[in-house]
C-alpha positions in Angstrom: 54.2 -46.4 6.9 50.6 -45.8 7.7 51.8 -43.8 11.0 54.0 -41.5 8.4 51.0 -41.1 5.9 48.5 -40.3 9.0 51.2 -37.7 10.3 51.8 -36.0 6.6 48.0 -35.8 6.3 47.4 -33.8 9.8 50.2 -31.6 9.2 48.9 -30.9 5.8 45.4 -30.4 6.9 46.5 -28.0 9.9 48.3 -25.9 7.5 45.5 -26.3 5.7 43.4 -24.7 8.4 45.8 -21.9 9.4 45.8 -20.4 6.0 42.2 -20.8 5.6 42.2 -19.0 9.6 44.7 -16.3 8.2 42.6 -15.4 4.8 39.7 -15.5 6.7 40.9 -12.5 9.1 42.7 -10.3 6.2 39.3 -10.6 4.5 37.5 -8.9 7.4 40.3 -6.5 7.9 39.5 -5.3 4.2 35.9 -5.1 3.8 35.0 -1.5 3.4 33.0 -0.1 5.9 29.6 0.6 5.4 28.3 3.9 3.6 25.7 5.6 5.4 22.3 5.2 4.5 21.4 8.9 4.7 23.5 11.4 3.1 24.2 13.8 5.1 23.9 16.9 2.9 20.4 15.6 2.0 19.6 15.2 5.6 21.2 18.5 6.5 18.9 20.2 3.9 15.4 18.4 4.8 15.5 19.3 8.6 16.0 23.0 7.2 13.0 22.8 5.1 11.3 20.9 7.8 12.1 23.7 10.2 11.1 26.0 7.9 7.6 24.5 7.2 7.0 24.4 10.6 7.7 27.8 11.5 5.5 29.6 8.3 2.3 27.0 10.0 2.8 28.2 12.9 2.7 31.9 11.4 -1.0 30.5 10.0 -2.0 29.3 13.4 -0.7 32.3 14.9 -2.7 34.6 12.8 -5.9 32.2 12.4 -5.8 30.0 15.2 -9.1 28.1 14.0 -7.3 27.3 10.4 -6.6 23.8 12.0 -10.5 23.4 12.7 -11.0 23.8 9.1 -12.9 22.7 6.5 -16.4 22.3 8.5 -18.4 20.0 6.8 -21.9 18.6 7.6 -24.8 17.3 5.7 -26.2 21.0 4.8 -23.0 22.8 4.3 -19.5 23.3 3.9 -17.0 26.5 5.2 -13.7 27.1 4.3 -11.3 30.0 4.5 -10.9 32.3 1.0 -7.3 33.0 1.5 -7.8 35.6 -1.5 -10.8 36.6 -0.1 -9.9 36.8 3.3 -13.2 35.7 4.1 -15.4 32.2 4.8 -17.0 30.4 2.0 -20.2 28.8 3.0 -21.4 26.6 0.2 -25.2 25.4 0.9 -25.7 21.6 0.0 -29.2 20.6 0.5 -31.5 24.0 0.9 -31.0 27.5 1.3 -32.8 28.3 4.4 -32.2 30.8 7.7 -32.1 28.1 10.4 -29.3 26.4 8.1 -27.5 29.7 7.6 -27.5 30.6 11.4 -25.9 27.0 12.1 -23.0 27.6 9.6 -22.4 30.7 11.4 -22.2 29.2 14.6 -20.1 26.9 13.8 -17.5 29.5 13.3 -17.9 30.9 16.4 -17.3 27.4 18.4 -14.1 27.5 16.7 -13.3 30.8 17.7 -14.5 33.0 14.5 -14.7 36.6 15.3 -17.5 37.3 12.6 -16.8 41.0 13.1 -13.7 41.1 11.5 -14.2 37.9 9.1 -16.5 38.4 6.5 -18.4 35.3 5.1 -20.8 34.7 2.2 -22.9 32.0 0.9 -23.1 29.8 -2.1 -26.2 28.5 -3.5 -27.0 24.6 -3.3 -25.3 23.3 -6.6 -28.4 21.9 -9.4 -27.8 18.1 -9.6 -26.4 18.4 -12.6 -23.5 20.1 -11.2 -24.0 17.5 -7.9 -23.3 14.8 -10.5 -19.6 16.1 -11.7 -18.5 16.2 -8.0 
């Protein structure tokens, strides 16, 4: 009797284990597959614009190849580029004086600044009122 019992119970456990085998491998025959984390439209669309930026800064860099040299700050000044303008803005930080002036304007040349076809002008050093609201 315990020899039947012991037989009943292995054949019932191994069916046991082939259907759980068998449910097991349907299941990972019906997952879905994985949606892409990147849409492909989206992506599509960003490496146009990307493109696109890059080409219109390199127009910039063709046209003023210093822009990336830009702003120049130090202590006693600071230049940038008046797009409007089309000409440098020194704005004087401590004291207006020549020596400080002359400085500011070579530091355009280092970076390639043809002074005879940019035009610059220069700011006055703010009151410290004004300093204050920076």
């Amino acid at each position: 009797m315990k020899k039947k019992i012991l037989i009943a119970s292995l054949v019932i456990l191994l069916i046991f284990i082939l259907g759980l085998s068998f449910s097991l491998r349907q299941a990972k025959k019906t997952l879905p597959s994985p949606s892409p984390l990147i849409d492909r439209e989206k992506a599509a669309q960003q490496t146009q614009d990307d493109k696109t930026s890059a080409e219109e800064i390199n127009k910039i860099h063709e046209q003023y190849p210093w822009y990336s040299k830009i702003p120049i700050e130090t202590k006693d000044y600071r230049i940038i580029f008046d797009f409007e303008k089309n000409s440098f803005r020194v704005r004087l930080l401590t004291q207006d004086t020549a020596a400080i002036r002359q400085a500011a304007l070579n530091d355009l040349k280092v970076i390639g600044v043809d002074l005879n076809f940019y035009s610059h002008y220069f700011l006055e050093p703010e009151s410290g009122f004004e300093n204050l609201l920076r």
